[in-house]
DRENTI-448663 format. One line per field, with one value per atom (N, C-alpha, C): residue number from 1; chain; atom name; x, y, z. Coordinates in steps of 0.2 Angstrom, whole numbers. Each point is the difference from the previous one (the first is absolute). Example, Ala and Ser with C-alpha at 12.3 -4.5 7.8 and 13.67 -1.06 7.14 Angstrom:
i 1_1_1_2_2_2
ch A_A_A_A_A_A
at N_CA_C_N_CA_C
px 66_-4_4_-2_4_-4
py -28_6_6_5_6_5
pz 39_0_0_-4_1_3
! end
This chain:
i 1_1_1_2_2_2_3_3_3_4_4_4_5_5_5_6_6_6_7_7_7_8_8_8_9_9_9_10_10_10_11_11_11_12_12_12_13_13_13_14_14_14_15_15_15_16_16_16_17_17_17_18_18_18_19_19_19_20_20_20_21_21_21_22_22_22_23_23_23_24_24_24_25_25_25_26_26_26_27_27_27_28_28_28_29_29_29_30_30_30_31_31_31_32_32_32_33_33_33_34_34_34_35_35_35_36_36_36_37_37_37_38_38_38_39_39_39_40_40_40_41_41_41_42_42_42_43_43_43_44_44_44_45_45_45_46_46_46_47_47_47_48_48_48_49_49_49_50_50_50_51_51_51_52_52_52_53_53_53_54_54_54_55_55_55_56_56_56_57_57_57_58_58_58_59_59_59_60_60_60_61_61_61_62_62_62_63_63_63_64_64_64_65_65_65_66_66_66_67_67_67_68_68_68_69_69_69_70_70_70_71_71_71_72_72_72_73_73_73_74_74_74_75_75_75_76_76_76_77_77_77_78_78_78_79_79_79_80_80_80_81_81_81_82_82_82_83_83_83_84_84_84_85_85_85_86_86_86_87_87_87_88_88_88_89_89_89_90_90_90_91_91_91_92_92_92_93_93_93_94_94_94_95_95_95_96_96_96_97_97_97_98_98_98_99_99_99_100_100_100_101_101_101_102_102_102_103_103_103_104_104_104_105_105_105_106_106_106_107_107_107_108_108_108_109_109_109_110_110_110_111_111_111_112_112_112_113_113_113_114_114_114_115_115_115_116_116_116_117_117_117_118_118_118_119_119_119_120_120_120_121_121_121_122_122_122_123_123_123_124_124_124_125_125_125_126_126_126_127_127_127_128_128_128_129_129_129_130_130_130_131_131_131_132_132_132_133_133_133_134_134_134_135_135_135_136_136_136_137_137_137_138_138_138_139_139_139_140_140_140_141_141_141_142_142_142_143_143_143_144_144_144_145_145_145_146_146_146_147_147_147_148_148_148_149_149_149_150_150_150_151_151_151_152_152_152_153_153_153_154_154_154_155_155_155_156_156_156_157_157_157_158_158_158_159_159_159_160_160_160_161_161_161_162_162_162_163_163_163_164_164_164_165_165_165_166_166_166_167_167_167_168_168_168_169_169_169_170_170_170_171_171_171_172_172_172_173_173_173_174_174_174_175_175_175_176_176_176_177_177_177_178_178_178_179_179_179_180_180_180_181_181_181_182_182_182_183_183_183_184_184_184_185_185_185_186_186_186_187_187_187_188_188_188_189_189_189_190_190_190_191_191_191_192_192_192_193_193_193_194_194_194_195_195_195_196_196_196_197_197_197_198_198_198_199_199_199_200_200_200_201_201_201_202_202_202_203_203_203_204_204_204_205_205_205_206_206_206_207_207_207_208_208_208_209_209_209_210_210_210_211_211_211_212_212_212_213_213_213_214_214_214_215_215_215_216_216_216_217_217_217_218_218_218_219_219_219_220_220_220_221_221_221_222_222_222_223_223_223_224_224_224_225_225_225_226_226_226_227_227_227_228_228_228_229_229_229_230_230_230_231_231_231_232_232_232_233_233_233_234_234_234_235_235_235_236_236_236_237_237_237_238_238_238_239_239_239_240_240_240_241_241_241_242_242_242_243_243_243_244_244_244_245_245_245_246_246_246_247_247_247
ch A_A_A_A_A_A_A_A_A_A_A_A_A_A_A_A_A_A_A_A_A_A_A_A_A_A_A_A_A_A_A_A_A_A_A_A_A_A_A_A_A_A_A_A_A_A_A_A_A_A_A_A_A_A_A_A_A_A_A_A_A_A_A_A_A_A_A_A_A_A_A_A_A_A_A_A_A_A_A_A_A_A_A_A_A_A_A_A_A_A_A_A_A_A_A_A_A_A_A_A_A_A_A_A_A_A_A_A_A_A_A_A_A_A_A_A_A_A_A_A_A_A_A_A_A_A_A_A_A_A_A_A_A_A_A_A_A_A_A_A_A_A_A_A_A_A_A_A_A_A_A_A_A_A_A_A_A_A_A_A_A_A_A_A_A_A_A_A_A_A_A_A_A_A_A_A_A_A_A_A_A_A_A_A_A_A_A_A_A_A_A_A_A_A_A_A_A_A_A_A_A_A_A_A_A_A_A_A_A_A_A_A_A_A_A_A_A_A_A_A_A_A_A_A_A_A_A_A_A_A_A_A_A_A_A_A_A_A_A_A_A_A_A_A_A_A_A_A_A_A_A_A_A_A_A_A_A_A_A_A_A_A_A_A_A_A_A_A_A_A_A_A_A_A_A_A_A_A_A_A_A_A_A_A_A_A_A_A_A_A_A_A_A_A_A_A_A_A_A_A_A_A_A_A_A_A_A_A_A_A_A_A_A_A_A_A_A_A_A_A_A_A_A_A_A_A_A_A_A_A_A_A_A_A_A_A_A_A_A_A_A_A_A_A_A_A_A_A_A_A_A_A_A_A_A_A_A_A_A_A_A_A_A_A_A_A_A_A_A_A_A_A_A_A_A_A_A_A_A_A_A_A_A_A_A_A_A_A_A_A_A_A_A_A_A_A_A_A_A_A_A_A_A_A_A_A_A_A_A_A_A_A_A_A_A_A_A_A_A_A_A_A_A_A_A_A_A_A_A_A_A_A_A_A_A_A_A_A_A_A_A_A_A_A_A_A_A_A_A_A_A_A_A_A_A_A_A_A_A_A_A_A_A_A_A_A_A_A_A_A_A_A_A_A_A_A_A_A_A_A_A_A_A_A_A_A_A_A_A_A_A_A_A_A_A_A_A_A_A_A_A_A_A_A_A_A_A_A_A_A_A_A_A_A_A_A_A_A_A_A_A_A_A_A_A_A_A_A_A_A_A_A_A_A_A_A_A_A_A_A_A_A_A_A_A_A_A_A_A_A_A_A_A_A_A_A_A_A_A_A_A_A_A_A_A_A_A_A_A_A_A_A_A_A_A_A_A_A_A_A_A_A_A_A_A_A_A_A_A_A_A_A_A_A_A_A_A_A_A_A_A_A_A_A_A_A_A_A_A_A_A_A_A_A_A_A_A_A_A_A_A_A_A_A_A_A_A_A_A_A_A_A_A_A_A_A_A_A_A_A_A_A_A_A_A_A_A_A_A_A_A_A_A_A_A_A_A_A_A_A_A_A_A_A_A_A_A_A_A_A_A_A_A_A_A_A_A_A_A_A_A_A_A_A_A_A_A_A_A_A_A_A_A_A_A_A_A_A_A_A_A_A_A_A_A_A_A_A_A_A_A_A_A_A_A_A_A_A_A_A_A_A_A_A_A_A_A_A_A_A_A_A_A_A_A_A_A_A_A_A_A
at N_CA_C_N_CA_C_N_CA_C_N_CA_C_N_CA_C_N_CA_C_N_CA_C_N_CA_C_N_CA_C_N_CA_C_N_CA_C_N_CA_C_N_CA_C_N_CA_C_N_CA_C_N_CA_C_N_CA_C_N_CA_C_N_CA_C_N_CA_C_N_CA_C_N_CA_C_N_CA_C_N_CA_C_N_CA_C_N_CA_C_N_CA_C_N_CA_C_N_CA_C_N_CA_C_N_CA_C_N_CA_C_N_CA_C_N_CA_C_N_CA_C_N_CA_C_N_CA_C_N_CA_C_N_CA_C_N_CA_C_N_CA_C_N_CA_C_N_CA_C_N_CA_C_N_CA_C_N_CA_C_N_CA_C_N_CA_C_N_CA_C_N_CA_C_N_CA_C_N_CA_C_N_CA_C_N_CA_C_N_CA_C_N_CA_C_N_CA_C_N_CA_C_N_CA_C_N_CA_C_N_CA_C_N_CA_C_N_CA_C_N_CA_C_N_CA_C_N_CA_C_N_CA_C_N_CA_C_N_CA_C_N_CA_C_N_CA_C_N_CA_C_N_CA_C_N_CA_C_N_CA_C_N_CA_C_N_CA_C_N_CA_C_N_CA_C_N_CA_C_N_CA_C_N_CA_C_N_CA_C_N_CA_C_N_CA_C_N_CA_C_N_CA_C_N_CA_C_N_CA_C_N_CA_C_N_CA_C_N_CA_C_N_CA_C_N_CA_C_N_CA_C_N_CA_C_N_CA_C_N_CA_C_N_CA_C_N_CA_C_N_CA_C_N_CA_C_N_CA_C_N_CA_C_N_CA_C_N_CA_C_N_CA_C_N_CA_C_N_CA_C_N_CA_C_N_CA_C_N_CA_C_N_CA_C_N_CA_C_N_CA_C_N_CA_C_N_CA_C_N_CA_C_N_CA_C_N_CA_C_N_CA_C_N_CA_C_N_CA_C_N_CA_C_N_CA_C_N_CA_C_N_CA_C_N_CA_C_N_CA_C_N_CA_C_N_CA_C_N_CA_C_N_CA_C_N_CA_C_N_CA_C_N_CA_C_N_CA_C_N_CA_C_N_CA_C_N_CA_C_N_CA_C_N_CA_C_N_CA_C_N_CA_C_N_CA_C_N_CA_C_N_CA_C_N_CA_C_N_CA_C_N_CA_C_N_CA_C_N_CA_C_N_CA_C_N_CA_C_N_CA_C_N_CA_C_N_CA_C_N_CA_C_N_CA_C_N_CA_C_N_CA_C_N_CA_C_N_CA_C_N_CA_C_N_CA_C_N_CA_C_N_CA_C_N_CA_C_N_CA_C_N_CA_C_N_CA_C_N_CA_C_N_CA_C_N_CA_C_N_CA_C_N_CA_C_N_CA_C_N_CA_C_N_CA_C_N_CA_C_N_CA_C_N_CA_C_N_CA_C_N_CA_C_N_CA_C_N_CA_C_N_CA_C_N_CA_C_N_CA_C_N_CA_C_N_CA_C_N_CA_C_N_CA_C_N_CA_C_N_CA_C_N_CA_C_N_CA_C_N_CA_C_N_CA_C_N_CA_C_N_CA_C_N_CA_C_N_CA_C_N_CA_C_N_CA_C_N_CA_C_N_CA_C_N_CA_C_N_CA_C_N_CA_C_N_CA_C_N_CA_C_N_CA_C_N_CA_C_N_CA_C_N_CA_C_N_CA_C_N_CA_C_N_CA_C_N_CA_C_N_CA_C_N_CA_C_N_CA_C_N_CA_C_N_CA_C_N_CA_C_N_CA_C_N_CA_C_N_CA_C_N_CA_C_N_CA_C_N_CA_C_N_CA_C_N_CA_C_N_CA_C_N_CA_C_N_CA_C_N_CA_C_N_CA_C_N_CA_C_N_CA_C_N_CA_C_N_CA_C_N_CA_C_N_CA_C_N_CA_C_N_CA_C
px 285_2_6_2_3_5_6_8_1_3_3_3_3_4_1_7_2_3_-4_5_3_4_5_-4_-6_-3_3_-3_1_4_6_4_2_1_4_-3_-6_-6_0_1_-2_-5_-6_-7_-2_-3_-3_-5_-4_-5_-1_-8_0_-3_2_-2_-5_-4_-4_-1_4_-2_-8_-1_-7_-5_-3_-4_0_2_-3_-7_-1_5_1_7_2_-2_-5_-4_6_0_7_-4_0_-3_7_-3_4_-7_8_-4_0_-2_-3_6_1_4_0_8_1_1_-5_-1_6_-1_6_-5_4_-3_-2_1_-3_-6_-3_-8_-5_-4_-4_-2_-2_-2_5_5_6_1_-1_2_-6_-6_-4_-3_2_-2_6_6_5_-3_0_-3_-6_-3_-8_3_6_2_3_4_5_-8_-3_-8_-1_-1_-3_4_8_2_6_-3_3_5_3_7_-3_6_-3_5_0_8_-3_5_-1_8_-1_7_0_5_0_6_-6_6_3_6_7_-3_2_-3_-4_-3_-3_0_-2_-1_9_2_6_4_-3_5_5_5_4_-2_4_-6_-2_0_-3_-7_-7_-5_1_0_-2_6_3_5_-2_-9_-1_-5_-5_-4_-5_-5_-4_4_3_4_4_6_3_-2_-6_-2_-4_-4_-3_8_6_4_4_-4_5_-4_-7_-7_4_-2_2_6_6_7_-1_-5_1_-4_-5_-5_3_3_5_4_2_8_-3_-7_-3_-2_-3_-6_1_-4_0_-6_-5_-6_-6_-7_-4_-1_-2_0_-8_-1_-7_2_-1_2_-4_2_-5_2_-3_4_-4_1_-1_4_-8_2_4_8_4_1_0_2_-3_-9_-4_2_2_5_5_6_5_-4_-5_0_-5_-4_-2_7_6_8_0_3_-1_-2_-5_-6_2_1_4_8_4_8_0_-5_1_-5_-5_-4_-3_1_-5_1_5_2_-8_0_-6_-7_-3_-4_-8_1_-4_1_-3_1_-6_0_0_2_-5_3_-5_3_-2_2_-6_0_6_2_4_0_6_2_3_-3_5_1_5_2_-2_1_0_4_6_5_-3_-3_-1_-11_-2_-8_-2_5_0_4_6_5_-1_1_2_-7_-5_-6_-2_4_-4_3_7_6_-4_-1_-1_6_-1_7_7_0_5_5_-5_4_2_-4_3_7_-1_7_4_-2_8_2_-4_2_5_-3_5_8_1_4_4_-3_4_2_-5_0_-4_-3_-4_-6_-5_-6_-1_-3_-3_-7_-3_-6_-3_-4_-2_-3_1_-3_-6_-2_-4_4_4_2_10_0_6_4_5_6_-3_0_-2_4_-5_3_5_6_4_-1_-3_0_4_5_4_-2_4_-1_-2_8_3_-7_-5_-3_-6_-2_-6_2_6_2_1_3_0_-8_-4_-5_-5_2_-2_2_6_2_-4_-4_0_-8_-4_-8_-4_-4_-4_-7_-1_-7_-2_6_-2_4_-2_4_-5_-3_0_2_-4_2_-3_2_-2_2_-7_2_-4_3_-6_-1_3_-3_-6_-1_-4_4_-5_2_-7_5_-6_3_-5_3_-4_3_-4_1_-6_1_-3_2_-5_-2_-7_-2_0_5_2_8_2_11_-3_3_5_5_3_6_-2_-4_-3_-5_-3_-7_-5_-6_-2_-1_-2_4_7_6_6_-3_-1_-5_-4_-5_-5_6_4_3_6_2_5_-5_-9_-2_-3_0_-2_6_5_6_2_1_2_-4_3_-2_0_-6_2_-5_-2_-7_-4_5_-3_3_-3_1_-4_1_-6_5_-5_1_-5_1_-5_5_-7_1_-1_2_-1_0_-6_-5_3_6_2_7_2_6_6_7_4_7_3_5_4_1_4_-3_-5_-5_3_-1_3_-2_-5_-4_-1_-5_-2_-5_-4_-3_2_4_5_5_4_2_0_-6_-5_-1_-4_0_6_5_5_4_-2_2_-7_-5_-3_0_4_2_5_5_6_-3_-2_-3_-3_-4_-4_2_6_5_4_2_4_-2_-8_-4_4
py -209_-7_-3_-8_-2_-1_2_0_-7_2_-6_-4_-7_-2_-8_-2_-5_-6_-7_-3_-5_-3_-7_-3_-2_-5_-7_-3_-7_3_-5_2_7_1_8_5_1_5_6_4_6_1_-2_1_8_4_5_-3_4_0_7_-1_5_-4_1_-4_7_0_3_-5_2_-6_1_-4_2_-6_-1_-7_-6_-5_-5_-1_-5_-1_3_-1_7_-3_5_0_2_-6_1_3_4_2_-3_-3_-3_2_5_4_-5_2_-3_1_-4_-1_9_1_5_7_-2_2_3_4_1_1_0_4_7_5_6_0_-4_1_3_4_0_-4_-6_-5_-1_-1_-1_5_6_6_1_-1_3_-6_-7_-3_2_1_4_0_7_5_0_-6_0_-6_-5_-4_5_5_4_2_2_6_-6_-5_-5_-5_1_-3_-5_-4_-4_-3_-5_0_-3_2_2_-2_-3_0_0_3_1_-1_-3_-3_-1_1_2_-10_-3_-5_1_-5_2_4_6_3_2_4_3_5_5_6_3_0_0_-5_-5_-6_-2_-1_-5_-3_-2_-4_2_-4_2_0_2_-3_-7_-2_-3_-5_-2_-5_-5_6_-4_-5_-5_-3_-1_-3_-2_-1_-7_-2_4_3_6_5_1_8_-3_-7_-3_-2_-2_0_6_7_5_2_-2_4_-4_-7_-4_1_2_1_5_9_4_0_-2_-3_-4_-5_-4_6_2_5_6_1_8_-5_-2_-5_-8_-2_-5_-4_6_-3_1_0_0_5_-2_3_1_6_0_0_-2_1_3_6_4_1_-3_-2_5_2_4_-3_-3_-1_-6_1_-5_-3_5_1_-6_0_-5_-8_-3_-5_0_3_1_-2_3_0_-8_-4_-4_-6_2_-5_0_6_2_-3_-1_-5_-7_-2_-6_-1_5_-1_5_2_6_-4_-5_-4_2_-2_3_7_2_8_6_-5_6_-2_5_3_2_4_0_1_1_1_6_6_4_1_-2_0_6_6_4_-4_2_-4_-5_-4_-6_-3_-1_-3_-6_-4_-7_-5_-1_-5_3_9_5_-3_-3_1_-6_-6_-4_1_0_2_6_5_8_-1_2_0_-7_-3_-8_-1_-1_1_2_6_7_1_-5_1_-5_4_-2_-4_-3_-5_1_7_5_-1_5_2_-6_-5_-8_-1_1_-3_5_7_5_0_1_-1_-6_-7_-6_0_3_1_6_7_5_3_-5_2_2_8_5_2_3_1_7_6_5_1_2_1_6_2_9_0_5_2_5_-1_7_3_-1_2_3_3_3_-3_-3_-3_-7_-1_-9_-5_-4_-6_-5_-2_-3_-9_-5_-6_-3_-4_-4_-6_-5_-7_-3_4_-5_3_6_1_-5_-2_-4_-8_0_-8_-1_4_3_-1_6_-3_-5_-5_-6_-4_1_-5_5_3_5_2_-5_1_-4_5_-2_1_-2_0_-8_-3_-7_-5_1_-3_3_-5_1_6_7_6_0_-1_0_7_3_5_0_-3_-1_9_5_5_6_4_5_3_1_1_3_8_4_1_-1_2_5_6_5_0_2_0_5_7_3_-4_2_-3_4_5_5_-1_-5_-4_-3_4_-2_-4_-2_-5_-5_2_-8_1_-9_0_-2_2_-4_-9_-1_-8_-2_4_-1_-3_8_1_-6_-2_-7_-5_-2_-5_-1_7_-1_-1_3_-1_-8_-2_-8_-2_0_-6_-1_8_-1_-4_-3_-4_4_2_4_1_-1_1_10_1_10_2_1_1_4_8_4_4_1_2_6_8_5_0_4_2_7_4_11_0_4_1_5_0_6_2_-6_0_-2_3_-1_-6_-1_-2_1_8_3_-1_1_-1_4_9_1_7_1_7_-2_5_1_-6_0_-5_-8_-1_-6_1_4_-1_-1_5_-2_-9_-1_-9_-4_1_-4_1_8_0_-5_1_-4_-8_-4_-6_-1_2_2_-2_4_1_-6_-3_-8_-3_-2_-6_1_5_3_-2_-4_4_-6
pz -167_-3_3_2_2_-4_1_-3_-4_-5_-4_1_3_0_-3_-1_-4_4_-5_4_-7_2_-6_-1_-6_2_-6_-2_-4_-5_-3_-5_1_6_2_-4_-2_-2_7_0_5_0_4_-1_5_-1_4_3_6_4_5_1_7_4_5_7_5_2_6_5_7_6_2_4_2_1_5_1_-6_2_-4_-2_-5_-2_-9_-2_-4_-8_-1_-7_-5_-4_-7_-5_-4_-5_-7_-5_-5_-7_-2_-6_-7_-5_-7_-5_-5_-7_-2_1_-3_5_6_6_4_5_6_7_6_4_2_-6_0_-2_-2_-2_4_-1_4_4_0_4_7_-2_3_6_-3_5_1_-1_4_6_-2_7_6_-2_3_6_-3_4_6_-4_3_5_-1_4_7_-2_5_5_-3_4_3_-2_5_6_-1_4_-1_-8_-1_-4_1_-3_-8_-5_-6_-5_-4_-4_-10_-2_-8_-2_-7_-1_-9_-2_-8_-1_-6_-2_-5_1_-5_-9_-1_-6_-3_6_4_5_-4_6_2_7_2_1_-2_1_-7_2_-4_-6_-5_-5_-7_-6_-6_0_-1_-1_-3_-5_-6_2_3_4_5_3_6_-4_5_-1_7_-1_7_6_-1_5_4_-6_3_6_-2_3_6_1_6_3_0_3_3_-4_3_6_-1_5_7_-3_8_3_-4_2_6_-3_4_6_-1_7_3_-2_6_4_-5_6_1_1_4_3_1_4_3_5_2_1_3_1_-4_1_-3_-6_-7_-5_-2_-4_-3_-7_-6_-6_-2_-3_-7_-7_-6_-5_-5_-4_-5_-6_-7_-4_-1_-2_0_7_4_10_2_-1_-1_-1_-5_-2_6_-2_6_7_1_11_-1_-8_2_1_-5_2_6_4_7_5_-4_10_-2_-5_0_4_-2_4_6_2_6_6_-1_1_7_7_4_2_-2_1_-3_-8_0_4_0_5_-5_-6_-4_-7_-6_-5_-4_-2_-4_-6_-7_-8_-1_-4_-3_-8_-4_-6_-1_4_-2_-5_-2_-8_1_4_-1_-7_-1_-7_-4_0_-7_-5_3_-5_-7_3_-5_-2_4_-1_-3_1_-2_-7_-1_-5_-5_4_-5_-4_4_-3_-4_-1_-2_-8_1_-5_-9_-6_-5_-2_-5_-2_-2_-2_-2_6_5_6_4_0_4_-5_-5_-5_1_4_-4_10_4_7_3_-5_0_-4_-4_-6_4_2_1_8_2_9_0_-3_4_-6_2_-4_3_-3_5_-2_7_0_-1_-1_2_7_1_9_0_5_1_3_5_4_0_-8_-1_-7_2_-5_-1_-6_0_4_2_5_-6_2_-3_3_-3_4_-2_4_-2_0_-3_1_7_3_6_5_-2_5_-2_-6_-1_5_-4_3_8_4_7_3_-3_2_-1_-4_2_5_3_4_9_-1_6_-1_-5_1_7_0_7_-1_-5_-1_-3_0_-3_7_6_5_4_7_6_1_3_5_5_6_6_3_0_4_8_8_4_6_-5_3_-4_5_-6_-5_-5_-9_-2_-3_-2_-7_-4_-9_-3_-3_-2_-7_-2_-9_-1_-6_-3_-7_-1_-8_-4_-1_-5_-2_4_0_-7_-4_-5_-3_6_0_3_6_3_1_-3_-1_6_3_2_0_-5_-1_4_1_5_8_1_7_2_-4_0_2_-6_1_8_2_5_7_-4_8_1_-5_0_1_-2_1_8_3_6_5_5_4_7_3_6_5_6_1_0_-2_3_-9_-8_-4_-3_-2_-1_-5_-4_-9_-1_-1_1_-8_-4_-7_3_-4_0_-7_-1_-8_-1_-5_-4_1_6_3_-6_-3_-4_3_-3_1_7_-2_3_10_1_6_6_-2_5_1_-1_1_6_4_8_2_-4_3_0_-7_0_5_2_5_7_0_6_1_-5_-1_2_-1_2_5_5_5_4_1_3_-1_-6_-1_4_-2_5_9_1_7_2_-5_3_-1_-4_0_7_1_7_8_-1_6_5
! end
């Protein structure tokens, strides 16, 4: 695995990352809400990056993983400002985005402010505008009232401690949806979805694969595939998406 290192990013936040050199151009992996770059995901395209030659970056946002940071401090904004920070100062040239989850949202910020740089696009179950389609939606009257009144609401998780949602992150991600705006994506874009995710629904998937704009746009569903998407054969899948956004 490629060594950890740090850099100052926005509001003097220490952000971590690993960097592997190696042919462009370099596939960012940008992990999900709650997420780091130790995930399986993360380290196993590593690795599968390193075998094959190529240059590779994985990077944790503020409150997060190894970086600097309260969780429950950051919001959308935040974390798509720490991703671009550390990709500007490893990199210069060609990007492939690979988002997972929340990552998914972030890398579609990304192709917006990073704009001919990327090269292609890779969403493992993509979560764009969770915060207000997912949470806000999802929120009975109580929880809209005690969220507004006290900042924060918790949720239950499948995936450990309950998620704690603050306001500033409901409100944050309003200012940062891209599912109600023009996405121009003019290179290849592959979206994977399992129809056994939990947290994100096929309905997400449909709708990210409808709104983009793009002429190379393909959406593959896996029968049984979870959230998590990252058994052998799912990651087999996303090394060969990877690879065709790449060619």
């Amino acid at each position: 695995m490629a060594d950890v290192a740090y850099i100052d990013g926005p509001g003097g936040r220490r952000l971590a990352y690993a960097f592997t050199p190696g042919a462009g151009p370099v596939v960012v992996f940008l992990s999900g809400y709650k997420s780091d770059m130790e995930g399986t995901k993360a380290v196993h395209l590593e690795a599968w990056a390193r075998a094959e030659g190529r240059a590779f970056l994985r990077l944790d946002y503020s409150g997060h993983g190894q970086s600097e940071g309260v969780f429950e401090d950051g919001a959308i904004g935040d974390w798509a400002v720490d991703a671009e920070a550390v990709i500007r100062a490893v990199s210069d040239g060609p990007v492939v985005l690979v988002g997972s989850s929340m990552g998914g949202w972030i890398a579609c910020l990304l192709t917006r402010r990073l704009g001919a740089r990327v090269a292609g696009f890779v969403g493992i179950a993509a979560a764009p505008d969770f915060t207000e389609d997912g949470f806000w939606a999802g929120f009975d009257d109580a929880q809209r009232a005690q969220i507004m009144a006290d900042g924060s609401v918790a949720l239950p998780s499948d995936y450990g401690d309950p998620y704690i949602v603050t306001r500033r992150l409901i409100e944050d991600g309003r200012a940062h949806l891209v599912l109600r705006a023009p996405l121009p994506m003019p290179f290849p874009v592959r979206l994977l979805q399992g129809t056994a995710d939990t947290a994100v629904t096929r309905a997400t998937a449909l709708a990210l694969l409808d709104h983009i704009d793009g002429p190379d746009v393909r959406l593959t569903l896996v029968r049984g595939a979870d959230h998590r998407f990252s058994d052998p054969a799912c990651l087999a899948l996303i090394e060969a998406a990877v690879r065709e956004v790449s060619a």
